[in-house]
C-alpha positions in Angstrom: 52.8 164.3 82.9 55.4 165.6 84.6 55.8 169.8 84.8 59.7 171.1 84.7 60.4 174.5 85.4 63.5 176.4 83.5 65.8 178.9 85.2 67.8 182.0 83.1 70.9 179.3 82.9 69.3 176.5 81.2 69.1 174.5 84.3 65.8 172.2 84.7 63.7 171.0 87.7 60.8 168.9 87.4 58.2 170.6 90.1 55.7 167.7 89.7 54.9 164.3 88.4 50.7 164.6 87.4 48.6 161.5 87.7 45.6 160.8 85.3 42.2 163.2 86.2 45.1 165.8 87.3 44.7 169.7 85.6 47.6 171.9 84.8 47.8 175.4 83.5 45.2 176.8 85.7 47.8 179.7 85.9 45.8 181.6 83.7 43.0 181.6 86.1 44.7 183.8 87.9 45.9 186.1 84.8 49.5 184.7 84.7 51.3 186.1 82.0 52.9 183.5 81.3 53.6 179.9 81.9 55.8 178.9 84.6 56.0 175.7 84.1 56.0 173.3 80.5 53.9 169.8 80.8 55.4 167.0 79.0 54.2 163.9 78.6 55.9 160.7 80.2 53.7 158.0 78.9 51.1 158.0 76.4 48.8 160.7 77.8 45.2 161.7 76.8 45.1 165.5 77.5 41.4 167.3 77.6 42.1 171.1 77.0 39.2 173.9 77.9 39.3 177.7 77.6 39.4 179.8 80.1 36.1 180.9 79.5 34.5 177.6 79.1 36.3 176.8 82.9 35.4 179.8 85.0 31.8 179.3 83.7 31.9 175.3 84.9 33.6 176.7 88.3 31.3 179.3 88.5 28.0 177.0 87.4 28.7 173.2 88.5 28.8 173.1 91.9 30.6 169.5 91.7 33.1 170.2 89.1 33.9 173.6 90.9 34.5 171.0 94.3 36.9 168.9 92.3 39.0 171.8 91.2 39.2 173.1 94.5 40.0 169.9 95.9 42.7 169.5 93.3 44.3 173.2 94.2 44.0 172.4 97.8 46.0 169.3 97.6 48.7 170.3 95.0 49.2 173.7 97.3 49.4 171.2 100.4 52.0 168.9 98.2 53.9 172.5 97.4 54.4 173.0 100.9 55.5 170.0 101.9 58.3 169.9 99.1 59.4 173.2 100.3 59.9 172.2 104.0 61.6 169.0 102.7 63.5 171.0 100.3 64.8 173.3 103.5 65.4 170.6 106.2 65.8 167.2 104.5 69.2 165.4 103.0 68.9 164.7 99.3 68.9 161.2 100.6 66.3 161.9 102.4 64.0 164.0 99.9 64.4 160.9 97.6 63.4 158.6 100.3 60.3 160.8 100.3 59.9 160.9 96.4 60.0 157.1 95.8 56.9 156.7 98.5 54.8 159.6 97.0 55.6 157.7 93.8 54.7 154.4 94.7 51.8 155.8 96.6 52.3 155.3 100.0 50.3 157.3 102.1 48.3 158.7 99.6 44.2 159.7 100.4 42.3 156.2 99.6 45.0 153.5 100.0 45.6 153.6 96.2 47.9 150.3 95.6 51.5 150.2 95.7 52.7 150.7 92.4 56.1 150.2 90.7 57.9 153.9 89.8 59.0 154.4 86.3 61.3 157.2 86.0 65.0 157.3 85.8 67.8 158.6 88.2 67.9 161.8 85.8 64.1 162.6 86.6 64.4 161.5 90.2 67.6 164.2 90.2 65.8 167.2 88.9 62.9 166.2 91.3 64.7 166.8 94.6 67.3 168.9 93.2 70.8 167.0 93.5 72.7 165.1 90.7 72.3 161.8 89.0 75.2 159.9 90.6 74.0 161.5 94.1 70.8 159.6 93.5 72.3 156.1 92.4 74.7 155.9 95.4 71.2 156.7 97.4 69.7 153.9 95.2 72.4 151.3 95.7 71.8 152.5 99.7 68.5 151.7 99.5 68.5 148.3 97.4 71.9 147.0 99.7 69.2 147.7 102.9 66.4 146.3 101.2 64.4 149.3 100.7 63.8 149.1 97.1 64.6 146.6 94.5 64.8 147.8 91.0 65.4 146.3 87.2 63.5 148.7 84.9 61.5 150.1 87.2 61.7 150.9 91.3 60.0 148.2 93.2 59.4 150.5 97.0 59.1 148.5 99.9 57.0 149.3 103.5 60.7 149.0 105.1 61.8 152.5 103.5 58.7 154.1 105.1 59.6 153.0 108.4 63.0 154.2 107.8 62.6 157.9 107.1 59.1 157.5 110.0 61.9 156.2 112.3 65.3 158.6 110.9 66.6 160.4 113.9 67.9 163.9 113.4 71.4 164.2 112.9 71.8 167.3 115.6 70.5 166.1 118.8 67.9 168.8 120.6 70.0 169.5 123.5 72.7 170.4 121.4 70.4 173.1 120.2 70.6 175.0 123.1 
């Protein structure tokens, strides 16, 4: 699932890419008047919906499943954060760097496997907030250094980890002062 977000002009922004056991639209938890976000569905998806009722009683009665949630909240609000500061400090080049190792799972809690990433430059685009043709001359960057490889879907190597773990700043601190 991913979630894209609509401003007044028309223009989108895809705020999150969902994984399977994921929850959306917990908005309403919290008495939002109205959605802030549309899901839509990237691959065939399987989508469990409850009522609001039916989930603040499970919160409020099943100490596990009330766990779960929290954990989920927790993490996308950590996530949020992070995609904020990147959004502030980082080069599109940079933020995309970031975005093909979250999709590929690097660094993620359990040492999930590395998995290919299936979206296309225009998804990728709306994710860290640039254009399509920015992110293909970052792509052909990437594949010429032997970051990724891609044909059909993006193929993210341990190499581009090291490069953004290892990226100097472009303003040195002593110019700062």
């Amino acid at each position: 699932m991913k979630l894209v977000v609509t401003s007044d002009q028309g223009k989108e922004a895809i705020v999150a890419i969902l994984h399977e056991g994921q929850f959306f639209g917990e908005g309403c938890l919290d008495n939002q008047p109205l959605r802030i976000a549309t899901a839509c569905a990237v691959t065939n998806s399987r989508i469990t919906s409850i009522t609001k009722s039916a989930m603040l009683a499970a919160i409020r009665g099943q100490p596990k499943f009330s766990q779960l949630f929290i954990d989920h909240l927790l993490k996308r609000n950590s996530r949020i954060q992070s995609d904020v500061v990147d959004q502030l400090f980082n080069s599109s080049e940079k933020r995309l760097a970031r975005l093909l190792l979250l999709l590929a799972n690097y660094g993620k809690e359990g040492s999930p496997p590395i998995e290919p990433v299936t979206v296309n430059q225009e998804t990728l685009a709306l994710m860290i907030g640039t254009t399509r043709s920015r992110v293909s001359y970052f792509m052909n960057r990437f594949r010429k250094a032997g970051f990724i490889d891609y044909n059909g879907s993006i193929h993210v190597y341990h190499s581009l980890l090291n490069s953004v773990l290892n990226d100097k700043p472009e303003i040195s601190e002593d110019r700062l002062a």
